[in-house]
VEXNURO-19067 format. One record per residue (C-alpha): x, y, z. Coordinates in pm, whole numbers, padded with zeros to 5 digits, always signed. Each point is the difference from the previous one (the first is absolute). Example, Ala and Ser with C-alpha at 12.3 -4.5 7.8 and 13.67 -1.06 7.14 Angstrom:
<recs>
+01230-00450+00780;+00137+00344-00066;
</recs>
This chain:
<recs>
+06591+08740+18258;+00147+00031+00401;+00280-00246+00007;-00062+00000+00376;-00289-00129-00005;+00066-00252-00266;+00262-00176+00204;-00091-00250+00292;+00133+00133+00286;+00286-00250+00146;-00083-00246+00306;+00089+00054+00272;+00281-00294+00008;+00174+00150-00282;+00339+00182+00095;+00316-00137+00180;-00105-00353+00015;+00374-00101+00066;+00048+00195+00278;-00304-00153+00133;+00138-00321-00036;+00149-00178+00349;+00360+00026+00076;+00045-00371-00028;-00121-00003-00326;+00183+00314-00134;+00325-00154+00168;+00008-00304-00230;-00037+00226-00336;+00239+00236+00164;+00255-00352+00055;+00038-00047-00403;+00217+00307+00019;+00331+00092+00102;-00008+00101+00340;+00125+00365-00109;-00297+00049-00230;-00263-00156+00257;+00163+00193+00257;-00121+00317-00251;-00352-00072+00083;+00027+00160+00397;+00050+00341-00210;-00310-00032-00173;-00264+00121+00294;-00004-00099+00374;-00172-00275-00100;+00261-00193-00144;+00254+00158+00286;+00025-00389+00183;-00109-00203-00333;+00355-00136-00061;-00019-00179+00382;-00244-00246-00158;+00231-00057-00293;+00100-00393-00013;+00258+00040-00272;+00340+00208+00075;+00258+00047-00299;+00248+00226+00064;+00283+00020-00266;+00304+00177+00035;+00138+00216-00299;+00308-00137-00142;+00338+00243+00044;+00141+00200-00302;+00299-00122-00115;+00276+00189+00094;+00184+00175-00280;+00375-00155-00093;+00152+00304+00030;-00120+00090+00313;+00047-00318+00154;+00354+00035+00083;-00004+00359+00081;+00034+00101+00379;-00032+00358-00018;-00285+00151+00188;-00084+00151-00314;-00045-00337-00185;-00270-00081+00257;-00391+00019-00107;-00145+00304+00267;-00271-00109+00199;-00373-00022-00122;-00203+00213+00258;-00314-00154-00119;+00163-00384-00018;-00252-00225+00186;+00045-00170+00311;+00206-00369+00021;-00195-00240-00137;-00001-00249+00353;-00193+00359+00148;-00268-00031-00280;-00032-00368+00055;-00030+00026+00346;-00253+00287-00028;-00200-00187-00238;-00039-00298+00261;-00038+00273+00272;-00317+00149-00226;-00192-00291+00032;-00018-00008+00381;-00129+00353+00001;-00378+00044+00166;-00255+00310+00005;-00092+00130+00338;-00249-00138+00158;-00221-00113-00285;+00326-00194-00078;-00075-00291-00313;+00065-00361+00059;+00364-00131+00017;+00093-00036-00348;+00042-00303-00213;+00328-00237+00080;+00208+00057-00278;+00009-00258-00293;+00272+00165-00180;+00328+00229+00117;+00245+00047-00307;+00293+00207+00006;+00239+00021-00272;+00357+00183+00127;+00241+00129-00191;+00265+00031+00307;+00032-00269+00227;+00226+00104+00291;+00094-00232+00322;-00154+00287+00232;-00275-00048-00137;-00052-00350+00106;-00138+00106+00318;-00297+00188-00178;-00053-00296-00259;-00062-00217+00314;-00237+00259+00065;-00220-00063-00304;+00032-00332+00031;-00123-00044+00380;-00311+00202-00116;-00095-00138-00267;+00038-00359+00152;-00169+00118+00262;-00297+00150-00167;-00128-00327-00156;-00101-00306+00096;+00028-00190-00300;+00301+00183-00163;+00272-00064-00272;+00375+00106+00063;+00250+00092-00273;+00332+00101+00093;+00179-00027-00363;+00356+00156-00134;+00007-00132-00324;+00339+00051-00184;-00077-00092-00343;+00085+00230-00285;-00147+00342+00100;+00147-00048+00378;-00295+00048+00183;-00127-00138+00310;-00320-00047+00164;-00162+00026+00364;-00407-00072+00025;-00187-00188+00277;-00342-00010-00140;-00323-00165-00141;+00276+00186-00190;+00228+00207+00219;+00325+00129-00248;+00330+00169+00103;+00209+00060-00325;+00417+00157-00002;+00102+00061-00274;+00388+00074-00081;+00195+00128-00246;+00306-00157-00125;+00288+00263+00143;-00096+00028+00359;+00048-00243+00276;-00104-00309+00074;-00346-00023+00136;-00003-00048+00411;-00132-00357+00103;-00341+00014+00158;-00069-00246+00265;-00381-00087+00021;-00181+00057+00326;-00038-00290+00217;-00377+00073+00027;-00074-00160-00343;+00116-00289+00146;-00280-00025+00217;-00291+00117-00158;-00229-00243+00035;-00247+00174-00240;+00280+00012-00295;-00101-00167-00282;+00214+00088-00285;+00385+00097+00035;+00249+00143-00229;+00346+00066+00092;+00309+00108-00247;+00332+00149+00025;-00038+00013+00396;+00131-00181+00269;-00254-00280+00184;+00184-00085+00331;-00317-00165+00098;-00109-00088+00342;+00132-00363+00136;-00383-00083+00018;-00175+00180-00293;-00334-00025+00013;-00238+00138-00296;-00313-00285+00020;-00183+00201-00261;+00252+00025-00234;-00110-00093-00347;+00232+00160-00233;+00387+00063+00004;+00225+00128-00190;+00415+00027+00047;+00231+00211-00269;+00295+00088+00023;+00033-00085+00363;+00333-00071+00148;-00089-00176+00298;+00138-00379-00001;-00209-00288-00086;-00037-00102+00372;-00178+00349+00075;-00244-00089-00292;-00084-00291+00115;-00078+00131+00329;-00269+00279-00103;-00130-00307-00230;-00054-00232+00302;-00182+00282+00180;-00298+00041-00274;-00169-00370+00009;-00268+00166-00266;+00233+00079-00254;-00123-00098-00363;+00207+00250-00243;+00407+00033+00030;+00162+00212-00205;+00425+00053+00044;+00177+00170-00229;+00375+00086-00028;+00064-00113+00379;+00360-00096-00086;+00086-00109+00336;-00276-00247+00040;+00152-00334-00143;-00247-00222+00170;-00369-00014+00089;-00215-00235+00151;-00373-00013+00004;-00123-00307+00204;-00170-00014+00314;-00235+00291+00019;-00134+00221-00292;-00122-00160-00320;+00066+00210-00291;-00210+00043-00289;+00256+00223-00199;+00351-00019-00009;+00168+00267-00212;+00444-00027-00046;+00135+00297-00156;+00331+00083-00043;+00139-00143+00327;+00309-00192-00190;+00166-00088+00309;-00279-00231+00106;+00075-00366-00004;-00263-00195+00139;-00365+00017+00055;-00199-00207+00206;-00416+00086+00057;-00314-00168+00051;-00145-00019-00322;-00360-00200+00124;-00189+00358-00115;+00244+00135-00228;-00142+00163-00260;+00214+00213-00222;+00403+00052-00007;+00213+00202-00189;+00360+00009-00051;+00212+00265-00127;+00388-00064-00023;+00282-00246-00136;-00078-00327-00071;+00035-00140+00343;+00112-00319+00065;-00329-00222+00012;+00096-00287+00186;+00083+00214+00294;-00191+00334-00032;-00359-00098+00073;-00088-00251+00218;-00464+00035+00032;-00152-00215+00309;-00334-00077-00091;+00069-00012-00404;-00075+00251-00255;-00331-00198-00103;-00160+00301+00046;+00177+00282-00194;-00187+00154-00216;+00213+00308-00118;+00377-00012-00042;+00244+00271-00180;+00350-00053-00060;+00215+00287-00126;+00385-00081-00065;+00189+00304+00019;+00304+00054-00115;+00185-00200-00240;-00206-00240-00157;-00015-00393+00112;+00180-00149-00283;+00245-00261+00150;-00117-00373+00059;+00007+00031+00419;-00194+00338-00034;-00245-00203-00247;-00061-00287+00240;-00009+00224+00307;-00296+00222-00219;-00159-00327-00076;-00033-00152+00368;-00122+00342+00098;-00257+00008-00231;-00122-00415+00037;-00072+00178+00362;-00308+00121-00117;-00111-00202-00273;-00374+00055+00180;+00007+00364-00081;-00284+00163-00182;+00187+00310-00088;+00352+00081-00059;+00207+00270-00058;+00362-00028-00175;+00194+00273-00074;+00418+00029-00090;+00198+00246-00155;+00060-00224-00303;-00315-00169-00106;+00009-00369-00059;+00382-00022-00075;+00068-00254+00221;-00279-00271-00118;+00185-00045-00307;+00234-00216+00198;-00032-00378-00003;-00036+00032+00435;-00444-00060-00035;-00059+00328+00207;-00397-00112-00051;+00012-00328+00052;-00298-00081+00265;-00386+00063-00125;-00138+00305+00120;-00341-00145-00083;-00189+00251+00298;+00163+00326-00199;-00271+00208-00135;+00137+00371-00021;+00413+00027-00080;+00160+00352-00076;+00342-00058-00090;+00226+00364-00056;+00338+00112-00122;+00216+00156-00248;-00040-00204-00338;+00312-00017-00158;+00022+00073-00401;+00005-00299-00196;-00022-00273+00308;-00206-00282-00127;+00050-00141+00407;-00283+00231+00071;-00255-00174-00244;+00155-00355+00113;-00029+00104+00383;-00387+00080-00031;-00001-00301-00221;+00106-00234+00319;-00170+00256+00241;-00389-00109-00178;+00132-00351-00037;+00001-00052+00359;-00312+00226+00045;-00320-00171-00171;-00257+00191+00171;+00197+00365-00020;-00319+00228-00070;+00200+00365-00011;+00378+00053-00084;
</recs>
C-alpha cells in the first residue's frame, strides 16, 4: 500500500503557528521567564530578533560571588591573585541597562507599535556599590516613568541572609545581596521623583534613606511599605501626609521612628507594626480600619495605641510577642488591654515563642468575651509537660462561644 497516498496531506495552517503569533502576545509568554532565557528567543530566527521589546516582565538576577578561599584571603602576592577570565561577562548594571535599552528598539520603517509599559522590572544584585547609585536612579526613573499606574519597591532587607531589595513595579525588584566579610553596604538615597508620582500606587522602601520632599505628594498611593528605614519619625510622617489614599501601612524595623500619627488625612484600612521596638505611641484614624497586626514586645497598652474612630470595625488582628515570653503581671495586663482592643474581631492570630505559659498566671489575660471570633490560630513552641498550654486554650474557648476553626 503507498503510504503517501494514505496520509492526508497537512493544511495549510499547520507549521510555525507561534511564530505567527503577534508580538504582544508572544511578549507576555516570553515575560514568565528570566529575562536571560526570553532574551534567547531573538537567536531563534529574525522573527523573534525584537520579540523581547514587547516583554512586560524583566528579571534579571545576578550570580552570587564564590567565596574566596581562607588561604588566599590574606595573601598579597600577585601570584595569590585569580587571572582574569577572558570570556567573564560584562557588569551586571551593563546587562540591566541593555535589557531596558532592548525594549525601546524599532524595525525600520515597518517599525511595530511602542511596546507594552512594563508591569514588572526585577533585579536581584549581588554587589551593591555607591557608584552605582547613579545608574539605579536610572532604572528607577524608567520604570516610573513607563507606567501610569505603577508599583515602586525600593527594599534592603537585612534579615538573616543579608540581602536587600530595589523594585518599582506592578512589581519592580532591586535585590543586594552581601556576604558577611566585606563592607558595609553603601546607603542608597531614593530619587525624589517617587515622591511625586502621581500615578504610584504601591510603594516599598527598605534599608534606604527617604529624605522626602517638604511637600510629598503621591495622591494615588494605595500601598506602603517602610523596613528598615532610618529616616526619623517626622520624615515618615511627612511622606504619610502626602498620600491622602493610603489604605495599607506596613513599617518594619524603623528603629528611629518612636512616634506616628495618623489623623487628619488618609484613613487606613491596614496597619501592620513589626519589629519597630523603639516606637512608643500610635495615634490613627481607625473609622475604616480593618485589620492590624503587631509584631514586638509587649508594649505598654495604655500608651501605645491610641485609634480615633474605634476599632468597631476590625475584623483581622495578629499579635506575635517576640522575644521572651510575657510572663510577669504588668506584661499580662498590658497583653490583656491590647487584646480587649479588638474584642469585635472575627479572626485572630496569636503567636509567642512559648505557647500559653503565661495564662497559667492568676493576671485573667482573657478576660473580655470575644463573642464576634470565628477563626483563631494560636502558634508556638509547646513546652514538654506544660499543662498551661491545655489550661490557656481552656480560657481561650471560654471566652470564645462561637469559635468555628482553631
Amino acid at each position: 500500500m503507498d503510504r503517501s497516498q494514505s496520509q492526508p496531506e497537512p493544511s495549510a495552517g499547520v507549521g510555525d503557528r507561534l511564530s505567527k503569533l503577534e508580538d504582544r502576545v508572544l511578549g507576555n509568554i516570553l515575560s514568565f521567564l528570566p529575562a536571560k532565557e526570553a532574551a534567547r528567543g531573538a537567536l531563534l530566527s529574525s522573527r523573534w530578533r525584537h520579540v523581547f521589546a514587547a516583554v512586560h516582565t524583566v528579571f534579571l538576577e545576578e550570580p552570587e560571588s564564590p567565596i574566596p578561599d581562607d588561604d588566599e584571603r590574606g595573601c598579597d602576592s600577585p601570584s595569590c591573585r585569580p587571572q582574569a577570565d577572558p570570556n567573564a561577562l560584562p557588569p551586571f548594571t551593563r546587562l540591566v541597562s541593555a535589557a531596558i535599552i532592548a525594549r525601546q528598539r524599532r524595525r525600520g520603517a515597518a517599525a511595530p507599535p511602542p511596546p507594552p509599559p512594563p508591569r514588572a522590572l526585577r533585579v536581584a544584585m549581588e554587589d551593591y556599590r555607591g557608584g552605582d547609585s547613579s545608574t539605579v536612579d536610572q532604572w528607577v526613573s524608567y520604570a516610573v516613568q513607563q507606567r501610569r499606574r505603577s508599583t515602586a519597591d525600593v527594599r534592603s532587607e537585612s534579615d538573616s541572609d543579608n540581602s536587600s531589595a530595589f523594585s518599582t513595579d506592578d512589581e519592580r525588584d532591586f535585590h543586594h545581596r552581601r556576604l558577611p566579610w566585606q563592607w558595609v553596604q553603601p546607603e542608597y538615597s531614593v530619587p525624589r521623583l517617587l515622591f511625586s508620582c502621581a500615578e504610584l500606587r504601591s510603594l516599598s522602601l527598605g534599608s534606604c534613606r527617604l529624605a522626602p520632599t517638604a511637600t510629598a505628594s503621591l495622591p494615588s498611593l494605595v500601598t506602603l511599605l517602610l523596613s528598615h528605614v532610618p529616616d526619623p519619625g517626622a520624615d515618615v510622617e511627612r511622606l504619610v501626609a502626602g498620600c491622602p489614599r493610603l489604605a495599607d501601612l506596613t513599617l518594619e524595623a524603623c528603629d528611629a521612628v518612636t512616634a506616628l500619627t495618623v489623623v487628619g488625612g488618609a484613613r487606613l484600612r491596614r496597619l501592620a507594626l513589626r519589629c519597630c521596638h523603639k516606637l512608643a505611641t500610635v495615634a490613627i484614624d481607625s473609622s475604616e480600619l480593618q485589620a492590624f497586626e503587631y509584631r514586638g514586645a509587649v508594649p505598654d497598652a495604655s500608651s501605645f495605641l491610641t485609634m480615633h474612630g474605634g476599632s468597631g470595625r476590625v475584623a483581622c488582628c495578629k499579635v506575635d510577642i517576640c522575644g521572651a515570653e510575657a510572663t510577669s503581671e504588668e506584661e499580662l495586663v498590658n497583653l490583656r488591654q491590647l487584646l480587649q482592643l479588638f474584642v469585635n474581631a472575627k479572626h485572630l492570630h496569636l503567636e509567642s515563642a512559648r505557647l500559653g505559659s503565661g495564662f497559667g498566671k492568676d493576671v485573667p489575660t482573657w478576660s473580655a468575651s470575644f463573642s464576634s471570633l470565628r477563626h483563631l490560630e494560636v502558634r508556638g513552641c509547646l513546652p514538654d509537660h506544660d499543662a498551661g498550654v491545655i489550661d490557656a486554650m481552656n480560657r481561650i474557648l471560654e471566652h470564645a462561644p462561637n469559635l468555628e476553626a482553631l
